[in-house]
N, C-alpha and C positions, 0 to 999 in steps of 0.2 A: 748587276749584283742581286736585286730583286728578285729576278728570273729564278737565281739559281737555289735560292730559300725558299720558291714559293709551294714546292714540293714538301717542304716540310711542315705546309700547315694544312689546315683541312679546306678542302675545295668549296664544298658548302657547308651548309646546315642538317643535311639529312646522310651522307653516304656513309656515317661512322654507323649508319645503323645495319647495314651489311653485315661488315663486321661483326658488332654485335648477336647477331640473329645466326652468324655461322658457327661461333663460338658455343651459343646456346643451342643448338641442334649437337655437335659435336656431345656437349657437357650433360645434356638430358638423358644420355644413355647409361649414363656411370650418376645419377644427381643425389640416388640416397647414401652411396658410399659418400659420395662428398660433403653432401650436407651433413652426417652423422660424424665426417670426421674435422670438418670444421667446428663442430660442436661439441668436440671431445675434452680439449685440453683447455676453455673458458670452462667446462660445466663443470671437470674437474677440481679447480682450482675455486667456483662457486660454492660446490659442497664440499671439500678438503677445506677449506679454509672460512667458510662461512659457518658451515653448521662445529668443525672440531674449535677454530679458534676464535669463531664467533663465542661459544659460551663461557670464555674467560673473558673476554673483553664486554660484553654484554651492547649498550647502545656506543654510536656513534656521530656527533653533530646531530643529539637530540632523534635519532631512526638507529634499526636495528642495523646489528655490521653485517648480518646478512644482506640487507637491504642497500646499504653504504655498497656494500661487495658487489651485487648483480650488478649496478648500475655502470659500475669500474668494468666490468667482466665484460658487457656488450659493446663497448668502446673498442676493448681490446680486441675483442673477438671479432669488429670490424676491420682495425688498422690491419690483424692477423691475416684474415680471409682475402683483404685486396692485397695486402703485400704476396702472399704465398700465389695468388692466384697470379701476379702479375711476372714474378723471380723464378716461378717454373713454367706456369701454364704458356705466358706471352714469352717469354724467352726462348722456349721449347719451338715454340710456332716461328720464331724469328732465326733461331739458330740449327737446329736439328732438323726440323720439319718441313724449313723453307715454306712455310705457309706463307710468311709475307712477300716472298717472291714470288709467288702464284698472285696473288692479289694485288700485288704492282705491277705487275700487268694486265689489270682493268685500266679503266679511267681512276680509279679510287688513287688519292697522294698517300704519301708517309702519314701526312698530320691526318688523315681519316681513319688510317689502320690504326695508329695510336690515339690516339681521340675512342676510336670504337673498343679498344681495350681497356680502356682508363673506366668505359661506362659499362663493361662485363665485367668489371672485377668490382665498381660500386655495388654492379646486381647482386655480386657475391657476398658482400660484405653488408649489403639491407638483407639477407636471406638467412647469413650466421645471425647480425645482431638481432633480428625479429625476432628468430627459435628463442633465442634465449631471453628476450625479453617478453614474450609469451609463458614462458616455464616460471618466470620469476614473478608474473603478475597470476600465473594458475598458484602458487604459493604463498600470494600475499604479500609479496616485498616486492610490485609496484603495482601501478593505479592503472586499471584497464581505462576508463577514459582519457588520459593523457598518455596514453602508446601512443599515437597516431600524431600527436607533435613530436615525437624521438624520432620517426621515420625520418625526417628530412636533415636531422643533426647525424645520423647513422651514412646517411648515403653521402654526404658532403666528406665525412669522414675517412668512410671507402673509394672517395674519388682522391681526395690530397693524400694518402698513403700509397694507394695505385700509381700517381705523379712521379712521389717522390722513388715508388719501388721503380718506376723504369729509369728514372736516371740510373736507378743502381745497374740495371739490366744494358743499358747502352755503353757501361763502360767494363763492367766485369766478361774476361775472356771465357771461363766458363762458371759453371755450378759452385767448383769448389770456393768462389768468393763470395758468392752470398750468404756465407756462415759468420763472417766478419761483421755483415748488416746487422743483421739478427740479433747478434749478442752484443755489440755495440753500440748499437740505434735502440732497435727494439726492444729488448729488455732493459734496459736502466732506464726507459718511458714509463714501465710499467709500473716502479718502485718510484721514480720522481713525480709523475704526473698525478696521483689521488686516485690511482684506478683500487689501490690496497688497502694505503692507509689514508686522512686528509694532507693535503702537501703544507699545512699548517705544521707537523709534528717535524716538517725540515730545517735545518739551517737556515737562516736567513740567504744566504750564498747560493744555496741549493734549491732555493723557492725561485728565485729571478730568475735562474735555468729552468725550471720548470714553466717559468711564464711564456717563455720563447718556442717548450716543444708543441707540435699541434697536436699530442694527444689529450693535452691538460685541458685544452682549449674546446676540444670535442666531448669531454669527461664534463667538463664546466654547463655542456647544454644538455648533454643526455639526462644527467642524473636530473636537476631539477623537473627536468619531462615525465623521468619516469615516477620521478615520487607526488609527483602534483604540486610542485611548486615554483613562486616566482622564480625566474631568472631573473641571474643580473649580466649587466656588459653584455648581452648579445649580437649586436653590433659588432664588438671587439671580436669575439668568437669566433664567430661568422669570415670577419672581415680577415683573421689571420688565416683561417684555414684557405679562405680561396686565394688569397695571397701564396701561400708553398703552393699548390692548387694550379695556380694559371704559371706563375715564375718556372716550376719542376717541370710543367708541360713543356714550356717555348725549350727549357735547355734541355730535356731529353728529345724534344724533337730533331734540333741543331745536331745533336750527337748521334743521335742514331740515324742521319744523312749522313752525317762523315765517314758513320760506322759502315755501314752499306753499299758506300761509295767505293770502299776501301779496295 
């Protein structure tokens, strides 16, 4: 029974970085369309709603709502970047392109091809939320010496959204269902989690769901990073996201054997 699972996890420690390095070869040739367009619709949403409805609202938890906003806005613009990179780019390579059947015929298993795109869509999602937490600390709504503790709540971020985008990808038949993700998952994280407003102004009902999603949780370490300040529960943080993190990995792995086997 072993045997026949053991394909679906990663052989070692190092072959997911193939992978990885093919992907990035491929994606370096298209990287400022994609950087610029991962960066379109957070930076939008930064200055639309920071700078027009920041000056009716004025501060936020004691810091400016633009400042409350960026913070929200790199979060999202991670879970965005790894989900999108994972629902087209890896699904495309799995489905269309047969790239994983070329590459399962190396030595390389299932769990290293997936392994190796869960840490190319991180790439991608430390790369959206940098830009923008760069642009937001060249503006003064956050603190260039504590950038460099965001980095590793960013890329944790863009791995547990990556997870969780390939379960969506091991079961969805094609494109057209990943619109259901998006607007069911992904946006009501956005409004529930504090990326807009604090998740303080929700129902009491609608806070305990927001304790459970892992953007709150990712929102919870970035921002104290970017504004230079304590965190608190980082443990907790930490500990839910690798939690959907490693759980999304084992079952999309399991699934996307079946899928393949098929």
């Amino acid at each position: 029974m072993w045997e026949q699972y053991a394909a679906a996890l990663p052989a070692n420690a190092w072959n997911w970085s193939a992978v990885w390095r093919r992907n990035y070869m491929a994606w370096r040739k298209a990287a400022l369309a994609s950087l610029l367009g991962n960066l379109a619709e957070p930076m939008g949403a930064l200055f639309g709603l920071g700078f027009g409805l920041g000056l009716m609202i004025g501060q936020v938890d004691g810091i400016s709502y633009v400042a409350f906003l960026a913070a929200g806005m790199v979060a999202t613009s991670a879970m965005i970047s790894a989900t999108f990179e994972t629902v087209y780019g890896a699904f495309a390579r799995m489905n269309a392109q047969r790239t994983w059947d070329a590459i399962l015929c190396t030595e390389l298993t299932l769990g290293d091809v997936v392994l190796g795109e869960l840490a190319w869509a991180a790439t991608k999602a430390v790369l959206a939320g940098t830009g923008i937490t760069i642009i937001a600390a060249a503006l003064g709504y956050a603190a260039w010496p504590s950038i460099p503790y965001a980095l590793p709540a960013i890329a944790l971020t863009g791995v547990a959204f990556a997870s969780l985008a390939m379960v969506v990808i091991a079961l969805a038949p094609s494109y057209d269902y990943f619109v259901f993700y998006q607007t069911l998952f992904l946006t009501p994280m956005m409004y529930l989690c504090g990326a807009i407003f604090p998740v303080a102004q929700l129902p009491i009902a609608l806070q305990r769901v927001a304790e459970a999603l892992p953007l709150a949780h990712s929102i919870d370490l970035i921002r104290p990073a970017m504004l230079d300040r304590d965190a608190s529960s980082v443990g907790l943080h930490v500990g839910v996201l690798c939690i959907y993190t490693v759980v999304a990995f084992v079952v999309s792995a399991l699934l996307l054997r079946r899928r393949l086997m098929r």
